[in-house]
N, C-alpha and C positions, 0 to 999 in steps of 0.2 A: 476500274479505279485502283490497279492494282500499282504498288511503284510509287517514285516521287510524283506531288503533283506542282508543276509550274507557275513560275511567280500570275501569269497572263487566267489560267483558271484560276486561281484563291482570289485575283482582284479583279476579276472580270463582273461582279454583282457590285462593285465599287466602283472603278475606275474608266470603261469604256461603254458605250452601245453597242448592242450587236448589230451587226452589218447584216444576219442573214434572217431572212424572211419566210413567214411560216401563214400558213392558210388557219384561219380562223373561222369558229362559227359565228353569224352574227346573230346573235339573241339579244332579244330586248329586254330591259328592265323589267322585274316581274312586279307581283302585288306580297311579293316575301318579304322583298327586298326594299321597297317602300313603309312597308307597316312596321320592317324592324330597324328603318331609319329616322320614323318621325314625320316621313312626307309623304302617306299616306291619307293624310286629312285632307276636307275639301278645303282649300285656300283661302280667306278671308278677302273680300275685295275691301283693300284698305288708299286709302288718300293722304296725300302729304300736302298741305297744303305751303305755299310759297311762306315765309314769317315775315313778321310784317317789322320793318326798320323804325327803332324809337329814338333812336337820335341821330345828328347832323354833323357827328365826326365825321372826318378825310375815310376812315379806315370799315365804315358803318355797310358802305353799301358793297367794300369786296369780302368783306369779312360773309355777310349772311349771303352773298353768293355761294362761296364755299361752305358756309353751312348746309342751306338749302339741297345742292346739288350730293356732298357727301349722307345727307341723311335717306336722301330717295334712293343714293343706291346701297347704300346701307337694309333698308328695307325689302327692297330689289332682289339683295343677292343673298338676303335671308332662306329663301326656296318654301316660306309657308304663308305669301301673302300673294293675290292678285292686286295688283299695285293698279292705281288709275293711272292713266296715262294723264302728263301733265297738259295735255292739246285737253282733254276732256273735264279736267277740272274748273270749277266757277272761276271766274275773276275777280272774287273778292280776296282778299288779305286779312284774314282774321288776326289780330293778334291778343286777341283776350275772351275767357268767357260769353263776356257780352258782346260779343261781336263778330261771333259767328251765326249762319244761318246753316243750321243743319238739313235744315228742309233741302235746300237749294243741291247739296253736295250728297244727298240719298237719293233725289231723282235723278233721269236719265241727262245727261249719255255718262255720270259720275257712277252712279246706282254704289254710293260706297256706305259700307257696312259701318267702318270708323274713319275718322280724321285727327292725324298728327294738325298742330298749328302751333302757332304761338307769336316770341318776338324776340328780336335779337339788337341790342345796344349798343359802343362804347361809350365809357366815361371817363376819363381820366386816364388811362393808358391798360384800361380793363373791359373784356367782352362779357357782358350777362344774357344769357338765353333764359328765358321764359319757355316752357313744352307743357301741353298738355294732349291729349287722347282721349276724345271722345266716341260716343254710340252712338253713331246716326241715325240708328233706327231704334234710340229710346230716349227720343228730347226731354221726358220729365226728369229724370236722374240720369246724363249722359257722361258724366265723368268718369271716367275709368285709372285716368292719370295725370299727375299736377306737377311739375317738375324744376326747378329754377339753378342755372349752373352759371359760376364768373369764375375767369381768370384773366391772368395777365394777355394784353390782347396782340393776337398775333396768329398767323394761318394755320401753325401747326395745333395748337390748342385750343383753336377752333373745331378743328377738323375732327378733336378729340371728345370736345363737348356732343357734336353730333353723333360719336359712336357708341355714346354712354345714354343718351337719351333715345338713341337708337336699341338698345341692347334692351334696356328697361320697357320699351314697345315690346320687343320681342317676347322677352320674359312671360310679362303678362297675357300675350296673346298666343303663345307656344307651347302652353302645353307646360309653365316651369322650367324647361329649358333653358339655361343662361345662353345668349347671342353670343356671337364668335365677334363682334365688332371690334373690340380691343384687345382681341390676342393679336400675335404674333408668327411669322412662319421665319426660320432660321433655315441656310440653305450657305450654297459652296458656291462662289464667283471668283472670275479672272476678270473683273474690272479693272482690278490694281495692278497686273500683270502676272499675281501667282493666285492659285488657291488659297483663298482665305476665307475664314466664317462671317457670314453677313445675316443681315436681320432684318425685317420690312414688316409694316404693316400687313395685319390679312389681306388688303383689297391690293396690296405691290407700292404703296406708297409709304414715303418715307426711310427709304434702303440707307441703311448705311454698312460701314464696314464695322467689323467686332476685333478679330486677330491682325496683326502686323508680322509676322513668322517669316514673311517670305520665305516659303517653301510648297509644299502641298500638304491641305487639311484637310477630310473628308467626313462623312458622317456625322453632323452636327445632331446631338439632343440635348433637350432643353429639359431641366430639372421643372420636377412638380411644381415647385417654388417661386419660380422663375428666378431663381438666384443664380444660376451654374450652366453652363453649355457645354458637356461634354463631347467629344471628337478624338478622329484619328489622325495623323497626323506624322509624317517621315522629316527624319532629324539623325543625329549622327549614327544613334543606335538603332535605326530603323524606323518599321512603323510602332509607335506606343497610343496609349491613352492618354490626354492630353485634357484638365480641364480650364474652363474661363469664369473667371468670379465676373457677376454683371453690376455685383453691390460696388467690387473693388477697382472694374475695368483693365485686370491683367492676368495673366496666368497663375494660379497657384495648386499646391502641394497636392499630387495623386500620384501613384504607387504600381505603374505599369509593369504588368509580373513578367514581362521579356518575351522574349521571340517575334515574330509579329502577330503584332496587336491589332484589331480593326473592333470597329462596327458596336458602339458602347449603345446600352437602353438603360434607363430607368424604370425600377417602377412605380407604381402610382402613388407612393407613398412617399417615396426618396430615401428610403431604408437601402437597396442595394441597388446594383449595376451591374447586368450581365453584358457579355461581350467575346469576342473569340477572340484565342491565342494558341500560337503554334511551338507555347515554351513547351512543348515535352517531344516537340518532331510533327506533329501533326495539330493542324486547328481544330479545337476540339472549344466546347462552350465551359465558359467560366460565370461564378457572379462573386461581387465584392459586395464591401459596402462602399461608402462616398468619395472614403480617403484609398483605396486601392487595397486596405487589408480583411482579415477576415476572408482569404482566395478560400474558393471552393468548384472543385471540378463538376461539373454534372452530367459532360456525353465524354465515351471512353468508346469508342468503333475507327476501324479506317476510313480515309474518307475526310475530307475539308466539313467542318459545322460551321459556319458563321449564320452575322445578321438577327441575333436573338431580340425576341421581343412579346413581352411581359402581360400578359390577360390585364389591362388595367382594371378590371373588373374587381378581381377576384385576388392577382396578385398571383396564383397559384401554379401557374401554366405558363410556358413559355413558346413561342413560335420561333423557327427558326429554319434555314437554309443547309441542308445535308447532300452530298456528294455519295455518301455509303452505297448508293445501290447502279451508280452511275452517274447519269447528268442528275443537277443540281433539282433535290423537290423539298417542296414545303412540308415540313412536319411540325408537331406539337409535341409536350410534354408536362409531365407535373415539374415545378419549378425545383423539385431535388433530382431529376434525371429520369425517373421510373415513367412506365405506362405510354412509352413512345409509340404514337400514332402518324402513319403518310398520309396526310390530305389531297396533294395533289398525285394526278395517275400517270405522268409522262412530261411530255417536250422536255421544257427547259426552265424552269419557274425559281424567283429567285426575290429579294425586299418584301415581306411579308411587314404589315402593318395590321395591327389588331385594334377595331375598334372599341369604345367608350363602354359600351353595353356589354360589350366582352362576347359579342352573341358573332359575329363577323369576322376572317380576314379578309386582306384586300391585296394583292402584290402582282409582281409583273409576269407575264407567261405564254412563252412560246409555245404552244400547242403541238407546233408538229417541225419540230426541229431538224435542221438538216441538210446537208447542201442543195441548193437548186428549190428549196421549198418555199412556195411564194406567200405571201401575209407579214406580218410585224408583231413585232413585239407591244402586248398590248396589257390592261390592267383590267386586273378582274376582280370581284369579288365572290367567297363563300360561306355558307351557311355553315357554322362549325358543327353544330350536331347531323347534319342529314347529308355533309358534302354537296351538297346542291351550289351550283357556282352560275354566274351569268359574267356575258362580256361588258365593260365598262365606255371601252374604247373600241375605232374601228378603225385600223391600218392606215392611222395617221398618223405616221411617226413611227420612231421608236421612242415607246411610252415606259416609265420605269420609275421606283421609289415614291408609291405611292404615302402618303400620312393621314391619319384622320384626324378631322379639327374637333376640339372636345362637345361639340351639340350633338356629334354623330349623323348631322345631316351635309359634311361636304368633307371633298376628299383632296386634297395639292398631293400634282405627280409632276414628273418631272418628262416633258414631250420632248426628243432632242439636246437640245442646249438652252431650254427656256423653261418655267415654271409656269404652270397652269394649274388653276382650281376649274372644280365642276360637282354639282349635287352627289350624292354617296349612291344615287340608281343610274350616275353615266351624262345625268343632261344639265345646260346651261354651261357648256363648258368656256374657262374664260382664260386667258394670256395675262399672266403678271407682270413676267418681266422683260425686257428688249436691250441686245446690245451685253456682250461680251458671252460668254459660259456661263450657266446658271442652273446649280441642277441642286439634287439630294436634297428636296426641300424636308423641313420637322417641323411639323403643327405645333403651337403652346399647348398646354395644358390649360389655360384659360389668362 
């Protein structure tokens, strides 16, 4: 790493996939890696049952389709419920209290533990849900949950209703966990024909565009707040820091300290912003605070640093992407620079993401990097105290820019040119998006 280093290595953890392919072990999910994600408990066999329609508007009976259907995968893609299948549930339509039989949906071929039910309206140009949760195997007190939501009626605020009564299921039956049902994943698309920042529902619904730059934007994070979308982003002066007010819907005032600039985080609190820049000759890690000032250097070695990202734990630690010892590896640090630790021990490892618990990274890594070396680039996670690491993915792609969603139970990476989630031990993996480039996705904070 001796010498200058080339535009094609500093934006190669940014900008391209790797082409070259690398032999991998394949290990399975262990019980480490479950008990310190939340999905290690036994599953709840839980029931949704269909809600039952209370009025005879036009809009009644497509409206609690899309209810109906977003809440079962809503539960579904939670990863701490054994869901009945809906061939196996009763055919009755409870929509009240009184009018369920719970007997009916705790025996077989249901055998479920609880039942979501209720009922779904319009009146007047407004949708009201009705949700309640019960304990199927404790009919004399079985209420657990009593819930009633209106808005102005229409598919997308439908769709909304069920993610909130869906979230508040989870809640309750997770351990305290708040659900990921109404976050957000923020991510880089060529739909419009350049790179621009886009936003979509957790489940890939509801995409739209954020920036109009026509240029290239990269590295989208989203403030704790969810007020602010920071990003990188190439303009006359290069690449800078770039942020988006979501209160104001445009660009406003940050303080890019020159050279190129990539790769902005926050941390948990929305006090500062680290991020790499190459103002002094060499990318080395910085952090601000909101507005761009307040600079403060923290890594000073040869060698490319980018990609930093913040113990949201703790606030205190920083991960990050370092060139210093050759190809690109994952290290740690206390968030003033001191007490630098290598995590990982070779290939090629690069988009380090730290989860909620502050106990895990997760990022992408070539193991045995090199010409003619066969496997892919794939996503891992490790154990931050004991280095103990397992594979996530298996030479499906080039896997890359993994995020964690704030439950700590699921992880969007970026396969290819498509965005995909999958549980935080590797399974239930599932395809967001379809149609154009769609990569570097960033989990909300909630």
């Amino acid at each position: 790493m001796n010498g200058k280093k080339s535009p094609l290595y500093l934006f190669s953890p940014f900008c391209v996939s790797l082409l070259i392919l690398i032999v991998a072990p394949a290990l399975h999910a262990q019980d480490w890696v479950r008990t310190g994600t939340n999905l290690g408990v036994q599953r709840i066999r839980l029931a949704a049952a269909s809600f039952k329609p209370m009025t005879s508007d036009v809009q009644s009976l497509p409206l609690k389709s899309i209810f109906d259907q977003t809440l079962y995968n809503d539960l579904k893609n939670a990863g701490i419920f054994d869901m009945v299948s809906q061939s196996m549930a009763p055919p009755e339509m409870p929509g009240s209290p009184q009018e369920i039989h719970l007997d009916q949906w705790a025996a077989p071929p249901s055998n479920a533990a609880m039942v979501a039910f209720g009922n779904i309206g319009v009146t007047d140009g407004r949708v009201t849900v009705q949700g309640f949760l019960f304990d199927a195997k404790n009919p004399q007190t079985p209420q657990i949950l009593g819930k009633q939501y209106s808005d102005i009626a229409n598919d997308e605020n439908t769709r909304q209703i069920a993610h909130r009564f869906a979230d508040e299921i989870i809640a309750r039956l997770g351990g305290g966990v708040n659900g990921i049902c109404e976050t957000h994943i923020y991510y880089v698309s060529t739909r419009s024909g350049h790179k621009e920042i886009w936003v979509m529902d957790y489940d890939g619904q509801n995409a739209h565009q954020l920036t109009h730059l026509d240029t290239i934007s990269l590295s989208p994070r989203i403030s704790p707040d969810n007020s602010r979308v920071a990003f990188s982003s190439l303009g006359r002066d290069g690449w800078t820091i770039r942020m988006y007010s979501l209160t104001l819907n445009r660009i406003v005032h940050f303080v890019s300290p020159g050279g190129t600039t990539l790769s902005p985080a926050w941390n948990s609190d929305g006090s500062r912003i680290a991020f790499s820049s190459s103002r002094t000759g060499d990318n080395e890690i910085y952090t601000a605070s909101p507005d761009g000032g307040d600079l403060r250097r923290i890594t000073s070695f040869r060698g490319p640093d980018v990609s930093p990202v913040w113990n949201p734990k703790t606030n205190s630690q920083i991960a990050w992407v370092s060139g210093r010892t050759g190809l690109p590896q994952i290290y740690i640090m206390d968030s003033d620079g001191s007490n630098v630790q290598r995590m990982t021990d070779g290939g090629y490892a690069t988009s380090p993401s730290w989860s909620p618990s502050g106990q895990f990274l997760t990022f992408a890594w070539n193991r045995h990097y090199g010409p003619g070396a066969p496997g892919g680039q794939d996503i891992y996670i490790m154990d931050i105290a004991s280095k103990r690491w397992i594979q996530l993915t298996h030479e499906e792609g080039a896997n890359d820019f993994p995020s964690w969603s704030p439950d700590n139970r699921h992880i969007v990476f970026q396969r290819d040119d498509q965005i995909w989630t999958m549980l935080s031990d590797g399974t239930e993996q599932q395809q967001l998006t379809h149609g154009g480039s769609n990569t570097m996705p960033n989990w909300s904070w909630k």
